[in-house]
NUBA-385934 format. One line per 2 residues: number of its first residue (from 1); their letters; for each residue x negated, y negated, z of N, C-alpha, C, O. Coordinates in nm, 3 decimals, padded with zeros to 5 digits. Last residue first. Example, Ala and Ser with C-alpha at 12.3 -4.5 7.8 and 13.67 -1.06 7.14 Angstrom:
2
2 = sa = -01.285/00.225/00.708/-01.367/00.106/00.714/-01.290/-00.003/00.787/-01.341/-00.114/00.804  -01.319/00.569/00.780/-01.230/00.450/00.780/-01.320/00.330/00.780/-01.424/00.332/00.846
//
This chain:
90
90 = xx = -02.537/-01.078/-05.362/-02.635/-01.212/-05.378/-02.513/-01.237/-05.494/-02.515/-01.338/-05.564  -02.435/-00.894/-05.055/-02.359/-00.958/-05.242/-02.474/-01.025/-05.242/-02.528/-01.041/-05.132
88 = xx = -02.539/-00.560/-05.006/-02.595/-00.690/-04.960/-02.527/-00.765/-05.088/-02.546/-00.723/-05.203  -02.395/-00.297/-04.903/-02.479/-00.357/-04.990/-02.433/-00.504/-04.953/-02.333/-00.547/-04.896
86 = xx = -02.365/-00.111/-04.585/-02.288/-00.201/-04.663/-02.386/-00.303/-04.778/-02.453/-00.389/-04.722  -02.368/00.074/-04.353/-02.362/00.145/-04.476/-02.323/00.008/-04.576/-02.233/00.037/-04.655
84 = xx = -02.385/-00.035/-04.113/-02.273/-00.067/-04.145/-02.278/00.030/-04.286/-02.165/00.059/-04.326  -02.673/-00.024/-04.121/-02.607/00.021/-03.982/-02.493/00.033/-04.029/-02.455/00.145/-03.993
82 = xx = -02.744/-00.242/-04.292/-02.782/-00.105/-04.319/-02.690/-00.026/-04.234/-02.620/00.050/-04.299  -02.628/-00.443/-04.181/-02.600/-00.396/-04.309/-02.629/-00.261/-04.357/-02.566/-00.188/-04.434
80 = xx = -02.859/-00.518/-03.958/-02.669/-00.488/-03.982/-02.625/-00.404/-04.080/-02.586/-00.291/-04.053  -03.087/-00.526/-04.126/-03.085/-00.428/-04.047/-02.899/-00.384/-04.014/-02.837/-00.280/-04.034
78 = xx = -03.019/-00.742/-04.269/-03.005/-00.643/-04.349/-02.980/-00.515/-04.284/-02.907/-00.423/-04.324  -02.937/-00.940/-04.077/-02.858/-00.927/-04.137/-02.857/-00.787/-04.233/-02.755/-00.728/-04.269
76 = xx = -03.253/-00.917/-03.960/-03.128/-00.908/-03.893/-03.024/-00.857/-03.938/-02.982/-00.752/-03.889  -03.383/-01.021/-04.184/-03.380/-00.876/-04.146/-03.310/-00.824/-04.048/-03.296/-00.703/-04.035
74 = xx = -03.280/-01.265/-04.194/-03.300/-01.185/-04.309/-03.308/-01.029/-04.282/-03.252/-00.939/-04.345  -03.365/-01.427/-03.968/-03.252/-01.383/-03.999/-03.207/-01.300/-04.093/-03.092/-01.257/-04.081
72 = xx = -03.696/-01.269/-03.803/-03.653/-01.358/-03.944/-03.460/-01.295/-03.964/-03.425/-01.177/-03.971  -03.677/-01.293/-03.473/-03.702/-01.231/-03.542/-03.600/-01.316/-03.681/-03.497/-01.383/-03.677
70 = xx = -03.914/-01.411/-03.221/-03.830/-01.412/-03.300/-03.766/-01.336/-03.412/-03.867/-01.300/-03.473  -04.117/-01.471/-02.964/-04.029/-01.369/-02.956/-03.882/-01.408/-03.046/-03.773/-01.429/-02.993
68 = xx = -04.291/-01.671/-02.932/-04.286/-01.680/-03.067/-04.227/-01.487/-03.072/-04.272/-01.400/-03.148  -04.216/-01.856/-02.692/-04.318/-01.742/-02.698/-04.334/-01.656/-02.780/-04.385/-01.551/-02.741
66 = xx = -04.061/-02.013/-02.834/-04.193/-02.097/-02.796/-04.322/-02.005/-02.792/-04.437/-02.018/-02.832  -03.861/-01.852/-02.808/-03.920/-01.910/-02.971/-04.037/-01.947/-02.942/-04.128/-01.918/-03.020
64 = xx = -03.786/-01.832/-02.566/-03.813/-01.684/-02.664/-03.898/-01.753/-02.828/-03.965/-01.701/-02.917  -03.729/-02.077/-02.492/-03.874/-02.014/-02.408/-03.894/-01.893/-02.495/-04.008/-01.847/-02.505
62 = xx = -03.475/-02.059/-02.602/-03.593/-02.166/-02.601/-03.731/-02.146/-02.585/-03.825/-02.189/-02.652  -03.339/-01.858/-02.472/-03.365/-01.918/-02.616/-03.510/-01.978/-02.680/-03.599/-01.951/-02.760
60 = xx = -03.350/-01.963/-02.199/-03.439/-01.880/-02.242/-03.451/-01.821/-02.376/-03.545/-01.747/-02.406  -03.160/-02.223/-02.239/-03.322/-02.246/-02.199/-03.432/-02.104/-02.245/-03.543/-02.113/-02.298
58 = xx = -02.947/-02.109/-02.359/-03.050/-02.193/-02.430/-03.154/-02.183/-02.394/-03.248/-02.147/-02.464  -02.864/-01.959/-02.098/-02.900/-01.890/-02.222/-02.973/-01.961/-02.323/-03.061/-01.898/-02.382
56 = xx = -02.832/-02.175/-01.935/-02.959/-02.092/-01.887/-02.948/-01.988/-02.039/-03.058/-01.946/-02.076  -02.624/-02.320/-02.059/-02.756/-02.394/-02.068/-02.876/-02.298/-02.038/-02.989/-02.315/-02.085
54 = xx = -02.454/-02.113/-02.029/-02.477/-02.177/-02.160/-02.617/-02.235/-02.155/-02.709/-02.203/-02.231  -02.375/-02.165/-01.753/-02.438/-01.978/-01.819/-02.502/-02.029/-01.977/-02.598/-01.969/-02.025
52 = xx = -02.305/-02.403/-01.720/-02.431/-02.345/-01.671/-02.517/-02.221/-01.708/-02.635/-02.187/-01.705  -02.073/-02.374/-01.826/-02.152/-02.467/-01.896/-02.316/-02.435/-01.855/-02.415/-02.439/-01.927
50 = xx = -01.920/-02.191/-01.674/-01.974/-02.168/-01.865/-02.080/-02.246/-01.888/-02.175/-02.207/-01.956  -01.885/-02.332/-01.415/-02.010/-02.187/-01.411/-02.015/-02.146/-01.617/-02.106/-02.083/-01.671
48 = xx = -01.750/-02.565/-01.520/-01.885/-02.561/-01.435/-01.995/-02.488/-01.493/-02.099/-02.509/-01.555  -01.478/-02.398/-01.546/-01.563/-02.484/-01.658/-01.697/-02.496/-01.605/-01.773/-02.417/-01.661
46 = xx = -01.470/-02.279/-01.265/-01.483/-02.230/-01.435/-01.565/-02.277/-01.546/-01.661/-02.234/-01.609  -01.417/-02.547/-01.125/-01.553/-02.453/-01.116/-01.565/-02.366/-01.216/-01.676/-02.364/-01.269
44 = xx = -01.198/-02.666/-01.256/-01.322/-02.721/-01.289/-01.459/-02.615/-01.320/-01.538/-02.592/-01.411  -01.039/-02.434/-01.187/-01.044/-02.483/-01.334/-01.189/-02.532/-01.318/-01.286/-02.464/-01.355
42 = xx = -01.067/-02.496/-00.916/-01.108/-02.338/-00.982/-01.104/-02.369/-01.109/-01.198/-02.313/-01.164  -01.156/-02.829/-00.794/-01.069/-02.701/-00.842/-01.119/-02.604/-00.948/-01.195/-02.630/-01.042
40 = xx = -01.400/-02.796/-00.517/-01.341/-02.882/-00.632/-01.240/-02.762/-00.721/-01.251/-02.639/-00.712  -01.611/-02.909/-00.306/-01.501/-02.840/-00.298/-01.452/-02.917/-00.458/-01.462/-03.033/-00.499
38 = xx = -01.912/-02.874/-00.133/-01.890/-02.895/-00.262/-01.701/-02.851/-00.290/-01.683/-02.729/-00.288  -02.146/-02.957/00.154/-02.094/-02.861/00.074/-02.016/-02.912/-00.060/-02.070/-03.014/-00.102
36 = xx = -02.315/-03.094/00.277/-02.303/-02.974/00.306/-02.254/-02.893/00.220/-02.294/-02.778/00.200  -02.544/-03.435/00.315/-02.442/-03.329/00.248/-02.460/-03.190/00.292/-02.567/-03.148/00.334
34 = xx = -02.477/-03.554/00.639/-02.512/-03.514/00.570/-02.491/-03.403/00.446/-02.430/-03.298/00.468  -02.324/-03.696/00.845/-02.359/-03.776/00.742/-02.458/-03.752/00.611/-02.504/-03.830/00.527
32 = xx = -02.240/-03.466/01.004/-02.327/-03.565/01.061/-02.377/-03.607/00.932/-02.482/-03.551/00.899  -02.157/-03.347/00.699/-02.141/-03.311/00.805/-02.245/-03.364/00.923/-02.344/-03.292/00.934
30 = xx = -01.948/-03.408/00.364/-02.101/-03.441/00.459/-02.021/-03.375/00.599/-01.901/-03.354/00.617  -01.863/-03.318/00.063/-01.830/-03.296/00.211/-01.943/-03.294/00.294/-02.024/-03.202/00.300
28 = xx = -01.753/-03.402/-00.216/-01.882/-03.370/-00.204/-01.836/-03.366/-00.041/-01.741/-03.443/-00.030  -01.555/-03.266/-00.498/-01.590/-03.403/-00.362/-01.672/-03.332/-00.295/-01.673/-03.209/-00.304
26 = xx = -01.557/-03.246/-00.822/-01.584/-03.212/-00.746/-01.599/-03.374/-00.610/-01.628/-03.493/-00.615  -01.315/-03.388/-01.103/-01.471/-03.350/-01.025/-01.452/-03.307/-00.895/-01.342/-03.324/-00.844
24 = xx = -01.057/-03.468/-01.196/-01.101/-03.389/-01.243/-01.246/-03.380/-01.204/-01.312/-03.359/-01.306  -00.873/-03.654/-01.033/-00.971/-03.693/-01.071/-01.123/-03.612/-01.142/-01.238/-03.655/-01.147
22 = xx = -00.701/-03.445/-00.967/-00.650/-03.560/-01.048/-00.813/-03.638/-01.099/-00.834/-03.667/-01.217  -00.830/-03.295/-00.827/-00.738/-03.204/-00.944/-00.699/-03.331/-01.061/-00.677/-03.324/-01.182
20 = xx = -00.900/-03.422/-00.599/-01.008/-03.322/-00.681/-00.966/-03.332/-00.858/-01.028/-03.359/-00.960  -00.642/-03.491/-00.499/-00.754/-03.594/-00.556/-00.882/-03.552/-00.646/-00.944/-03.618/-00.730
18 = xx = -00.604/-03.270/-00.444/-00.477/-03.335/-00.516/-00.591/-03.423/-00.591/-00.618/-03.422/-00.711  -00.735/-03.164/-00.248/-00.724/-03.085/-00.369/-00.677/-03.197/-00.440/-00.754/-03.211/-00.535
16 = xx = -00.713/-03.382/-00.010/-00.835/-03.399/-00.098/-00.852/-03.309/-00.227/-00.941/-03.335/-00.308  -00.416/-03.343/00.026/-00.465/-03.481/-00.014/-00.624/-03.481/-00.091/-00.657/-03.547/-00.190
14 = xx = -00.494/-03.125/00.179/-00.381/-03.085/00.005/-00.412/-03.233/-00.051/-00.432/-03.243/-00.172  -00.673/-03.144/00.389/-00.721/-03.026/00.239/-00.613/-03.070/00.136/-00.636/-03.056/00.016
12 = xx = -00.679/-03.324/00.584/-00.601/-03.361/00.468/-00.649/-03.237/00.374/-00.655/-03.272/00.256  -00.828/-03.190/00.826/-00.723/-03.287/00.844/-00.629/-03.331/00.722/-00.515/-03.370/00.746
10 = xx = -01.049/-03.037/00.697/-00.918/-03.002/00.826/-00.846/-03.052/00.796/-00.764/-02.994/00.725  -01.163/-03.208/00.528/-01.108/-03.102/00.494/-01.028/-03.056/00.573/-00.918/-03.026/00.527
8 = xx = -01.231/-03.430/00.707/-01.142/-03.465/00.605/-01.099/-03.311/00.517/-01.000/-03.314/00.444  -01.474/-03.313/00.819/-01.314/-03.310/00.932/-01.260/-03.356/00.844/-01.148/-03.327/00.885
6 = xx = -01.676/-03.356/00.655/-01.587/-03.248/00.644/-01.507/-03.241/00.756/-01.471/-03.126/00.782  -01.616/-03.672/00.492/-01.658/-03.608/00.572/-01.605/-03.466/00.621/-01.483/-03.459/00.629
4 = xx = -01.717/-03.709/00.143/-01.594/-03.722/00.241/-01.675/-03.658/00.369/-01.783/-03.601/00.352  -01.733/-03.858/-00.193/-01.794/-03.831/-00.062/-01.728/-03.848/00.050/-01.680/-03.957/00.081
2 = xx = -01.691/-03.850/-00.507/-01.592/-03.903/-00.390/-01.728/-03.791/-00.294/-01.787/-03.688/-00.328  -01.787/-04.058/-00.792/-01.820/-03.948/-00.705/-01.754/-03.974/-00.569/-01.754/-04.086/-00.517
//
């Protein structure tokens, strides 16, 4: 984890992208020795914001089963099927 001070963004931004980009994470930017902010490349942050949309769709996945908001795959597939005009192979 790289921790920088944010006059290191003034003073070097293409030295601290470069280092972002190569060391594929985010650098973390204190301001009076405290954290402030987050700089890291648009690839990463991409990747980031999927992985996050992923986990908050599990979680309320999760919370839909628990709160026994399910429905049997069987009637899913038939309900499709019906919609589609399409017999079912067994």
């Amino acid at each position: 984890m790289q921790i920088k001070p944010s006059s290191e963004l003034r003073n070097n931004y293409s030295g601290l992208m470069k280092l972002s980009r190569e060391q594929g994470e985010p650098i973390f930017l204190t301001v009076n020795g405290r954290g402030d902010s987050v700089i890291m490349s648009i690839e990463d942050y991409n990747a980031f914001a999927r992985e996050l949309r992923l986990e908050q769709f599990m979680s309320e996945a999760d919370k839909d089963i628990v709160d026994g908001r399910t429905v049997d795959a069987e009637k899913v597939f038939a309900n499709i099927r019906s919609r589609l005009n399409i017999k079912a192979e067994l």
